[in-house]
C-alpha positions as CSV (number, residue, x, y, z in Angstrom):
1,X,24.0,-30.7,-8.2
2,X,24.5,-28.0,-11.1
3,X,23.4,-25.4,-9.0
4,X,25.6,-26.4,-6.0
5,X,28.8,-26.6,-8.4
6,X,27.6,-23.1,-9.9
7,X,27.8,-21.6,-5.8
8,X,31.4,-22.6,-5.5
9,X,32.5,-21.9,-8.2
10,X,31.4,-18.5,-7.8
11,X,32.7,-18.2,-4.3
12,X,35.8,-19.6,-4.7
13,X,35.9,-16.5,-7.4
14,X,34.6,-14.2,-4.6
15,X,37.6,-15.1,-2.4
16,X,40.4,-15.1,-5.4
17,X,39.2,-11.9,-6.6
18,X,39.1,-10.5,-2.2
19,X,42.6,-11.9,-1.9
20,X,44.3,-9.9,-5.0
21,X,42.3,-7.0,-3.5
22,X,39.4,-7.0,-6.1
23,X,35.4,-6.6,-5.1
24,X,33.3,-8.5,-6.4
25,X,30.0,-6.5,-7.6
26,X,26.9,-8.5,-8.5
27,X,25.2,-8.0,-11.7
28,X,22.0,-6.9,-10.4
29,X,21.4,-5.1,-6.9
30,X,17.5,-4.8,-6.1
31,X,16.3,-2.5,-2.9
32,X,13.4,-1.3,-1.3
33,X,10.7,-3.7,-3.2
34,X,7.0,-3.3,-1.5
35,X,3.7,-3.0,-2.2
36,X,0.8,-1.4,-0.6
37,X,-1.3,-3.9,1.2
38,X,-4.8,-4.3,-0.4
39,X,-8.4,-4.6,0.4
40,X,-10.2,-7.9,-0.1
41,X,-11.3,-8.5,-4.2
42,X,-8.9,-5.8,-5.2
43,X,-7.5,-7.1,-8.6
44,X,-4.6,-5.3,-9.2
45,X,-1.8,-3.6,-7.1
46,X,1.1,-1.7,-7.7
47,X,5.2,-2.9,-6.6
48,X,7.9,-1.1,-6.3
49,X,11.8,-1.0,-6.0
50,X,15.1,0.5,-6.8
51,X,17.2,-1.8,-9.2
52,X,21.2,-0.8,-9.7
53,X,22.7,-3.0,-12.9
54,X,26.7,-3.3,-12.3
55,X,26.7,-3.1,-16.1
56,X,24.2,-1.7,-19.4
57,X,21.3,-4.4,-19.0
58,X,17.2,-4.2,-19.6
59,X,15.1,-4.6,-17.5
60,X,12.4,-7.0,-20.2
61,X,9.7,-8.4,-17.3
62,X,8.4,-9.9,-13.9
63,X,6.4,-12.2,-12.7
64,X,4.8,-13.6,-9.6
65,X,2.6,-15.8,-8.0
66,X,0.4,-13.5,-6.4
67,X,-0.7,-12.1,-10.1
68,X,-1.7,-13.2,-13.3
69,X,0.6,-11.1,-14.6
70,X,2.6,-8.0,-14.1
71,X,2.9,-4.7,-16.7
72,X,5.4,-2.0,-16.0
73,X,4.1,0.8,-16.5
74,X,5.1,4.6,-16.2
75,X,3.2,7.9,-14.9
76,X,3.6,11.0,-15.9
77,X,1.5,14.3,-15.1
78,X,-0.1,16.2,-18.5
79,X,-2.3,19.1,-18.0
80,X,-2.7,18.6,-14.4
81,X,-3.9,15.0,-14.8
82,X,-1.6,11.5,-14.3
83,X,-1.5,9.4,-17.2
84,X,0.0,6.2,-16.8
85,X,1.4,4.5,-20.5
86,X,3.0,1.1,-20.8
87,X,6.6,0.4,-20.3
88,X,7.9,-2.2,-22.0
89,X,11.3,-2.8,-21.2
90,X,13.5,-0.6,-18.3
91,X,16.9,0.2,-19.3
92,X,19.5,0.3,-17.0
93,X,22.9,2.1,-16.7
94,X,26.0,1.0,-14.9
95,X,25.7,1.6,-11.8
96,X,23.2,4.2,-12.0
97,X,19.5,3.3,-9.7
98,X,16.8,2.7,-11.9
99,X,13.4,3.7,-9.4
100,X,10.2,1.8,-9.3
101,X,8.2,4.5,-7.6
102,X,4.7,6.1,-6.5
103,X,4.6,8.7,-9.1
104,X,6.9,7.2,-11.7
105,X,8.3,3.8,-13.6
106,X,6.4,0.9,-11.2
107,X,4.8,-2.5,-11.7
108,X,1.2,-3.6,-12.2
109,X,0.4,-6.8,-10.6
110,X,-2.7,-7.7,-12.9
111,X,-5.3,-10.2,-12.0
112,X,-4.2,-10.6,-8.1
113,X,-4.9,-14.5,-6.6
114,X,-5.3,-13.4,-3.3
115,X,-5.4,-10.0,-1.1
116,X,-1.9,-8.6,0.0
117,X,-2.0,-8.3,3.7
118,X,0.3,-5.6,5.1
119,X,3.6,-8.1,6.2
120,X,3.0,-10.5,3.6
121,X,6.4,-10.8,1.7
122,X,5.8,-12.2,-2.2
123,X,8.1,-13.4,-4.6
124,X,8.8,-11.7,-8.0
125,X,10.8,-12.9,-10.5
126,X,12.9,-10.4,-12.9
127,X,13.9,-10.9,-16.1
128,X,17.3,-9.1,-17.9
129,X,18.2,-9.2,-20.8
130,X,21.9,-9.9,-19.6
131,X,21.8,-10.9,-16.1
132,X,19.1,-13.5,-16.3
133,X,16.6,-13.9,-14.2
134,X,16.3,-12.4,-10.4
135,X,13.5,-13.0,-7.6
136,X,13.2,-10.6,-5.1
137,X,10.9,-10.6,-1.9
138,X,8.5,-7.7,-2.0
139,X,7.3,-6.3,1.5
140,X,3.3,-5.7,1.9
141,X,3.2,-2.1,3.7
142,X,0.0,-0.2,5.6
143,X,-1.0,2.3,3.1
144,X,0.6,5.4,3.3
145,X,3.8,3.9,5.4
146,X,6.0,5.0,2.7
């Protein structure tokens, strides 16, 4: 009941703030989230995504169902080799893309339950500091699709 009095009020917002010729922008946009499908008994994988914050938040966690747990972690290349070092909070600026990527800043779903079949979409829940929390569907991909 809270939740369903929460939507309307928030859309009859949307439609006062359309008819005085405003646009609405949601807090948090998430794009692009996928994985790379896995063989059977791997334990970990990686997730990625592009997340656009209307306003200054941080990024502090995820989560999922498919993982013990997930760590964001960032790569970087020193002396020819990739070192990948925790990350333990993403900050976002207004309206500027923060990119999960192959490479970069992405997520480490520790500890998987189950193998990620290429076309399996998963649930991951994002935490903000301001906007709360957000789940997004991550895509399972063929290796090497993206």
């Amino acid at each position: 009941m809270i939740e369903l009095r929460r939507k309307l009020i928030v859309t009859l917002f949307a439609l006062v703030a359309t008819a005085c010729g405003q646009t609405v922008r949601e807090p948090i946009v998430v794009s692009d989230a996928w994985s790379n499908a896995t063989p059977a008994g791997a334990t970990v994988a990686a997730a990625y995504m592009e997340i656009t914050a209307a306003e200054a938040d941080t990024l502090l966690s995820a989560t999922t169902t498919v993982a013990d747990h997930i760590e964001m972690h960032t790569s970087s290349e020193e002396n020819g080799m990739m070192r990948m070092r925790p990350l333990a909070t993403a900050p976002l600026e207004a309206g500027q893309p923060f990119k999960f990527a192959p490479g970069g800043a992405h997520f480490m779903l520790m500890g998987l339950r189950q193998p990620l079949p290429a076309g399996l979409r998963f649930p991951m829940v994002l935490q903000f500091e301001k906007a709360g929390t957000r789940t997004v569907q991550v895509l399972v991909v063929e290796p090497g699709t993206r």
